[in-house]
Every structure is written in C-alpha cells, then in structure tokens.
C-alpha positions in Angstrom: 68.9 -7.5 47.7 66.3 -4.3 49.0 68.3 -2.5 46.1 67.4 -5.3 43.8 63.7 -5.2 44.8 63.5 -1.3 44.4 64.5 -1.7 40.8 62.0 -3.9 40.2 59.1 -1.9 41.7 60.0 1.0 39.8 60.6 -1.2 36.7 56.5 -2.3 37.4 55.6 1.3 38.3 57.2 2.3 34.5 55.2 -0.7 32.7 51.2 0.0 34.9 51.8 4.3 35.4 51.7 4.9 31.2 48.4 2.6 30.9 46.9 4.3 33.8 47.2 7.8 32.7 46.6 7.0 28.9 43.3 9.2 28.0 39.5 7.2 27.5 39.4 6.1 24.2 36.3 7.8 23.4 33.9 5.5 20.7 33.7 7.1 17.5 29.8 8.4 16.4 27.5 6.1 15.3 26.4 7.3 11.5 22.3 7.8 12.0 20.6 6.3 8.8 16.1 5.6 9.5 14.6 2.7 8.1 11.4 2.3 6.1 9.6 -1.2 7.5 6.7 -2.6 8.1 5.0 -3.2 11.8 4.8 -6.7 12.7 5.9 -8.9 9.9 8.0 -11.9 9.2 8.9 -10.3 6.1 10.9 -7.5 7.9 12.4 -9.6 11.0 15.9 -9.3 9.5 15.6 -5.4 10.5 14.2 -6.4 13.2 16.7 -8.8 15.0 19.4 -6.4 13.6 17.9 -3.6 15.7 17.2 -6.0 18.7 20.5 -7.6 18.4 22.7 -4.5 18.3 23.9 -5.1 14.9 23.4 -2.0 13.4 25.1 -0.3 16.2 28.0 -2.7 16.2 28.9 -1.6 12.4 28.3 2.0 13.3 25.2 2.5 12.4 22.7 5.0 14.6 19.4 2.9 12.9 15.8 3.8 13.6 13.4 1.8 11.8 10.3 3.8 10.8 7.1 2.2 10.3 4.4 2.6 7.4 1.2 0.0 6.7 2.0 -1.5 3.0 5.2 -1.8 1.0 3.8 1.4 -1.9 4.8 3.5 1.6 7.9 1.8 2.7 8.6 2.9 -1.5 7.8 6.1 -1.1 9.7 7.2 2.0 12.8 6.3 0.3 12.2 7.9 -3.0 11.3 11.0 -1.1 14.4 11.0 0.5 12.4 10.9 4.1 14.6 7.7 4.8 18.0 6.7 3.9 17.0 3.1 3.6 13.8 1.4 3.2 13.7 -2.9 3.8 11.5 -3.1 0.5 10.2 -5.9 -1.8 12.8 -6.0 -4.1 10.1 -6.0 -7.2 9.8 -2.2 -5.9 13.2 -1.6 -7.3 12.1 -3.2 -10.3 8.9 -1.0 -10.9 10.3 2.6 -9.9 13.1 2.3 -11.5 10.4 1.7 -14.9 9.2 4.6 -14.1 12.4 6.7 -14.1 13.7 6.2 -10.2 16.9 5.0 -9.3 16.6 2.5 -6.6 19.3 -0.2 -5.9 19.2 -3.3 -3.8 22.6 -3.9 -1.9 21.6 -7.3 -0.1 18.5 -9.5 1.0 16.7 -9.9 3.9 14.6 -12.6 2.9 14.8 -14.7 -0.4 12.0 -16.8 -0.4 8.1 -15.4 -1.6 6.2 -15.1 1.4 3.1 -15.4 0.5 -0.2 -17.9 1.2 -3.1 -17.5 -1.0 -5.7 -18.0 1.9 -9.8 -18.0 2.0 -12.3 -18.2 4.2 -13.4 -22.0 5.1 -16.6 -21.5 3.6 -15.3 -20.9 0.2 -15.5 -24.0 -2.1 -12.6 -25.2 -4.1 -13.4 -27.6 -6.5 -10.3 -27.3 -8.4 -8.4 -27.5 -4.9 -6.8 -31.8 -6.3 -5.8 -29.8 -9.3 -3.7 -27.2 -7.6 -2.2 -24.0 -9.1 -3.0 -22.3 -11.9 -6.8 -24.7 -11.8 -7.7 -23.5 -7.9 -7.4 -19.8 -8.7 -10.3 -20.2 -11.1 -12.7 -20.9 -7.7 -11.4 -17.7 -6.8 -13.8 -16.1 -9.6 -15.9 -13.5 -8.0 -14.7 -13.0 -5.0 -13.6 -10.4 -2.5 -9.9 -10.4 -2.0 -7.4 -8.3 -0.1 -4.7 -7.0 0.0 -2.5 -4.3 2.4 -2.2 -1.7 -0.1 -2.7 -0.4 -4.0 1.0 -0.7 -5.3 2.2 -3.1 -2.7 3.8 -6.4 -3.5 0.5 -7.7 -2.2 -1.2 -6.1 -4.9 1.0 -7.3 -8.0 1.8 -10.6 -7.4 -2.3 -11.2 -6.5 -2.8 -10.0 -9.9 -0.1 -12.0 -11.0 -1.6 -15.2 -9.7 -5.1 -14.1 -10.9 -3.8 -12.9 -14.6 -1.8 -16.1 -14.9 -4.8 -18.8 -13.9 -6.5 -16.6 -16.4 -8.8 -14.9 -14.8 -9.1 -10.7 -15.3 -8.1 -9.4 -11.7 -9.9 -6.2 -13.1 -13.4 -7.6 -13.6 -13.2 -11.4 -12.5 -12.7 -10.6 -8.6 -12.9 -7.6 -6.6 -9.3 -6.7 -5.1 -9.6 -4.6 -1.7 -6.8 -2.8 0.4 -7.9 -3.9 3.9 -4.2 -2.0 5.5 -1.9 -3.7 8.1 -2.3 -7.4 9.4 -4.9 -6.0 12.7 -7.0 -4.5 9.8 -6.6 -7.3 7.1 -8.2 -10.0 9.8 -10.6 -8.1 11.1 -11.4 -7.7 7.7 -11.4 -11.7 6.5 -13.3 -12.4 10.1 -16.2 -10.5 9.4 -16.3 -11.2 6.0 -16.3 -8.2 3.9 -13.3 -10.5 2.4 -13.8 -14.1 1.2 -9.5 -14.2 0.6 -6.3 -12.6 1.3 -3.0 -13.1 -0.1 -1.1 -13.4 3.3 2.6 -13.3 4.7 3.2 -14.4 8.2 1.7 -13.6 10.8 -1.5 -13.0 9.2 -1.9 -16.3 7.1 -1.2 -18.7 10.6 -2.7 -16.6 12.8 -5.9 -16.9 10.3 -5.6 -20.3 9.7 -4.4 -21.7 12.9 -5.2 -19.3 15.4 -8.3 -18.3 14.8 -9.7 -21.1 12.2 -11.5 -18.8 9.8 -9.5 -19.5 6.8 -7.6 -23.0 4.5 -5.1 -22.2 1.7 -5.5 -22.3 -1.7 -1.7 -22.4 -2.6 1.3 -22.1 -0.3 3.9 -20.4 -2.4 6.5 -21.0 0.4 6.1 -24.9 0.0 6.8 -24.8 -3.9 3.5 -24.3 -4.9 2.6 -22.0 -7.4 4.3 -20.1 -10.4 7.8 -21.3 -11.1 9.1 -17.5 -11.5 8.3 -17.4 -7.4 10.4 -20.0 -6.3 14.0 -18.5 -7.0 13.3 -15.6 -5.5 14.6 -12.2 -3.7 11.5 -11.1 -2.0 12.8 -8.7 0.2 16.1 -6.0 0.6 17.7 -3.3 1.7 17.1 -0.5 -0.5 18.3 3.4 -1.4 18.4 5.5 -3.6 21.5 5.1 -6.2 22.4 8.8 -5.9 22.8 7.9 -1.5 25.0 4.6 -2.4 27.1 6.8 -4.5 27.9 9.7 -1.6 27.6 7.0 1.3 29.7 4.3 0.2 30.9 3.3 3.2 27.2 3.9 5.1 26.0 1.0 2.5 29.0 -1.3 3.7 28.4 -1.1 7.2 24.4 -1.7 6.7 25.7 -4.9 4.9 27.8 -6.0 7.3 25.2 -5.8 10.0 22.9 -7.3 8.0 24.9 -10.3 7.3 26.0 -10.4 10.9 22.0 -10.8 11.3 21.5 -13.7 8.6 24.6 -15.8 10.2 23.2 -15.0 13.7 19.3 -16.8 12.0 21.0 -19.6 10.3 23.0 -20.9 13.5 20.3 -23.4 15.5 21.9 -22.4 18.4 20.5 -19.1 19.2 17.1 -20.0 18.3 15.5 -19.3 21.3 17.3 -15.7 21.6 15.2 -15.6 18.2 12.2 -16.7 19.9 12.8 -13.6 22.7 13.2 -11.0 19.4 10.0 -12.3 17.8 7.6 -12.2 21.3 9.4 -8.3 21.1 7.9 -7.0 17.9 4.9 -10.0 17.8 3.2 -9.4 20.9 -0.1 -11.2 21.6 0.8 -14.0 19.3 0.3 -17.7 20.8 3.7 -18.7 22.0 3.7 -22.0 20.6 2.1 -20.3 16.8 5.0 -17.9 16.9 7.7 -20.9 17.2 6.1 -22.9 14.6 6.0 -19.5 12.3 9.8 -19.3 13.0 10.5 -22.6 12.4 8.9 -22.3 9.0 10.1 -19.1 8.2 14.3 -19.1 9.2 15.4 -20.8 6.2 14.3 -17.6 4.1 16.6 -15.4 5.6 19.6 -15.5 3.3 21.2 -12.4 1.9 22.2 -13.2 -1.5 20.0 -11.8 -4.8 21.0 -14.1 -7.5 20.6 -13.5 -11.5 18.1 -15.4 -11.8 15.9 -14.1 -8.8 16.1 -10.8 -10.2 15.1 -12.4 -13.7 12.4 -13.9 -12.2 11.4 -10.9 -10.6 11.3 -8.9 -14.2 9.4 -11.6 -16.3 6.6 -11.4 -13.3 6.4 -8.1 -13.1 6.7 -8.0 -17.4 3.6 -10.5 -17.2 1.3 -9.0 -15.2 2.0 -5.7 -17.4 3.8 -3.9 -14.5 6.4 -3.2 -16.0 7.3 -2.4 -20.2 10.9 -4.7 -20.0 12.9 -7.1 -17.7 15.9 -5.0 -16.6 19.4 -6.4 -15.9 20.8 -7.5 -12.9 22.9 -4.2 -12.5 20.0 -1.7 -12.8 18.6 -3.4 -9.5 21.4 -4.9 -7.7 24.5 -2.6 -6.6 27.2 -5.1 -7.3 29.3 -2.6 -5.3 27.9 -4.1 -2.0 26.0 -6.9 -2.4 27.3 -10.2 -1.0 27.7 -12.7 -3.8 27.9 -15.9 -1.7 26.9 -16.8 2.0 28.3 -19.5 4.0 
C-alpha cells in the first residue's frame, strides 16, 4: 500500500513539475497606430469607448488618439502621413480623393448625420409649419457657424443653404467659430445668430443653457433625403497604408466592432454613461444620458451603397465635388464589415 501511494505522488509530481517550470508566456507587442479625432464629440465616441474600453489593445493595437479642432485637420493629419488613421467624415474620403488622394474607409463609427440646424431664440421663423427646404429661407442674412473651412460642418451647411435656394456665398455669412467651447461662446454672445451643431453643442445650447430652438433636426428625419441613409463617420487611411498593413486594418476593425456590439447591448449602458462623463466633463449628468440615449442607435459599422451614393450626389450638388465616385474608390471592401448583427 505505502508503495502504491509513492507511485502516485510521483505520478502527480510528473503531471504539476512540467507546468511549473514551463517559461512566462510573454504577450506579444502591441502594433502602435495614432488616431486623428476630435475633442469632445458624440461624433467620435466610437474611438472613444474603444480606447476607454481596452479594445484597441485587446486586438493588438498600441492606439493613441490625437486631437485636432475641425474635421479639414483630422483630413489633413492622415494625408500627411502624421497619423496612421484618422476617425473622419466619410464625405472627406469623397472630396480628397477628387482631388487626387487616396483615402479609404474600412468601417463606420457612426451612420446617422449628426447634425441640428440650431439658432438663437430670438431669430424668427416664419417658415418654421413649413419645415425643410421653406425654414432655411428665414435663415437669409444671417450669421452662421461652423468649426472649420473644409469641415463637414462647412459643406453640408452649404448644402442645406444651396438646396433651400439660398447662395451660402452672398445670402448668409458662414463663420468658423473652432471647437464646441468656442462655437457657444460664440452663439451666447451673439456674434452668431446659428450653428449647424452635433452633440454636445446643439443640447447643451438648447437645453442647457436656453439660448438656442432648431430649425431642422436632421437626426429625427428631417431634412434632405440624401442625409438620412447615411455613413457620417469612419475609420480612415491612406490606401497606400491598407495595402502594407493589411493585417493593422483588420485588427482596427475588429476592435471597432467589438466597440459597436459593446453600444448596441442595453446592458452596459451605464459603463457607457462612466466613458461619456470621461471625455464630456462638466456636462449635466442627466443632459449627457438623454444625449446618449438619443445618440446610441447611430453607432453601427456598416457603409452601405447607397450611403456612399448619397454621400456623392451631396457633395456633387453643392459643387464639392466634379462626379459621384463608386463605392470601391471610398470603401476598402477588403475590410469593411458588410452586415452587423
């Protein structure tokens, strides 16, 4: 029997000694890539929760998102090579590439236009029953900003100007009034009547501070058809990087759909909540909620056909760009997700 019981100690011995003395597995190096964003904006919380959330890192990526005050920068720092990926309106892609640049979108961060065409309460509206294009008309004259010359703020305001027929070149004055601290300070004191707004600026305007109505709420279904199927925002490089980084571009999809599914599930909500009160600070805590609650359905990854059609006849319209271009010359069908569940 102590014979028998020997045997089976050393038998355990020859099973634990092996696993003891088997070396650390040592993580393999994260693959650094930086990040053109914006500070502060619903429109780049995708990058945001990905970064908060430890997505990035859990796909391998070493990701530091560098911020700039309008989307013509967030452009710029990835055509000049200064970042490997930029989380840019997706017309961007459209518009350099016009102009010779090879930019490609490999997936969404947020589908849905994000914009509010706001003004200043004192403004009349007597077209305001007749809704879009009728209520732009009021806007005749006016002073209205936007963050930046070339930003997505800038062209789609001229859009919605152009297309209610009004010349955004002589019938109102557009203005870059910068980030969203600038852009309110800006609307408070009123050296702006209007601002074409994404969250945070457009709630904090009109309900936190109650200096400003809308005139159309393009989120809601209001205003030009082309901006309801939409792919607002994406991840962006440059076509040459996607070729020599394949497998960079597949993790920064994985993460970022790891992102989207984490958004879309109710149930971590309030972990959402926690990332937002990170990069919103000084927002009212029950504003912030109701901004997420408004804003969580637009986070979807997918850039359909039609989005990027849409996104070509605008740009075509407002005489951004000389032709619509094909799906392929703005979406890398290499990487981008065709479906999400």
């Amino acid at each position: 029997m102590r014979h028998r019981r020997v045997r089976v100690i050393v038998s355990l011995l020859a099973l634990t000694l092996p696993l003891a003395a088997a070396p650390e597995i040592t993580a393999q190096p994260r693959t650094p890539v930086k990040i053109a964003v914006l500070r502060a904006a619903f429109v780049y919380f995708t990058p945001y929760v990905a970064e908060a959330k430890g997505f990035f890192a859990q796909h391998g990526l070493d990701a530091q998102l560098i911020y700039f005050r309008s989307g013509a920068e967030t452009t710029t720092a990835v055509v000049s090579g200064s970042t490997e990926f930029g989380a840019l309106a997706t017309e961007h892609v459209t518009q350099v590439r016009d102009q010779g640049l090879r930019l490609k979108a490999i997936v969404a961060n947020l589908t849905d236009s994000p914009f509010t065409l706001i003004v200043r309460k004192e403004v009349e509206l007597p077209n305001a029953a007749r809704g879009y294009p009728q209520v732009v008309r009021d806007l005749k004259g006016l002073k209205l900003g936007i963050t930046g010359r070339g930003a997505s703020t800038d062209f789609t305001l001229r859009f919605l100007v152009k297309e209610a027929g009004l010349d955004p070149d002589k019938d109102v004055t557009i203005i870059a009034t910068g980030g969203i601290a600038t852009s309110l300070a800006a609307l408070q004191k009123g050296d702006i009547q209007g601002y074409l707004a994404f969250e945070p600026i457009q709630s904090q305007a009109i309900h936190g501070l109650g200096i400003a109505k809308p005139v159309i709420d393009i989120r809601k279904g209001e205003g030009p058809r082309l901006l309801h199927e939409y792919a607002y925002n994406s991840m962006v490089a440059k076509e040459e990087y996607l070729d020599a980084n394949p497998e960079t571009a597949r993790r920064m999809v994985a993460a970022v759909l790891d992102t989207h599914r984490f958004l879309a599930d109710p149930k971590n909500f309030e972990e959402t909540v926690k990332v937002a009160e990170k990069y919103f600070e000084g927002i009212n805590p029950a504003l912030l909620r109701q901004i997420l609650q408004e804003s969580l359905k637009g986070y979807r990854p997918v850039i359909t056909r039609q989005a990027v059609a849409n996104i070509g006849e605008m740009l075509r319209f407002a005489g951004l760009v000389k032709r619509a271009p094909a799906y392929e010359e703005v979406v890398d069908t290499r990487y981008a997700p065709i479906r999400f569940p």
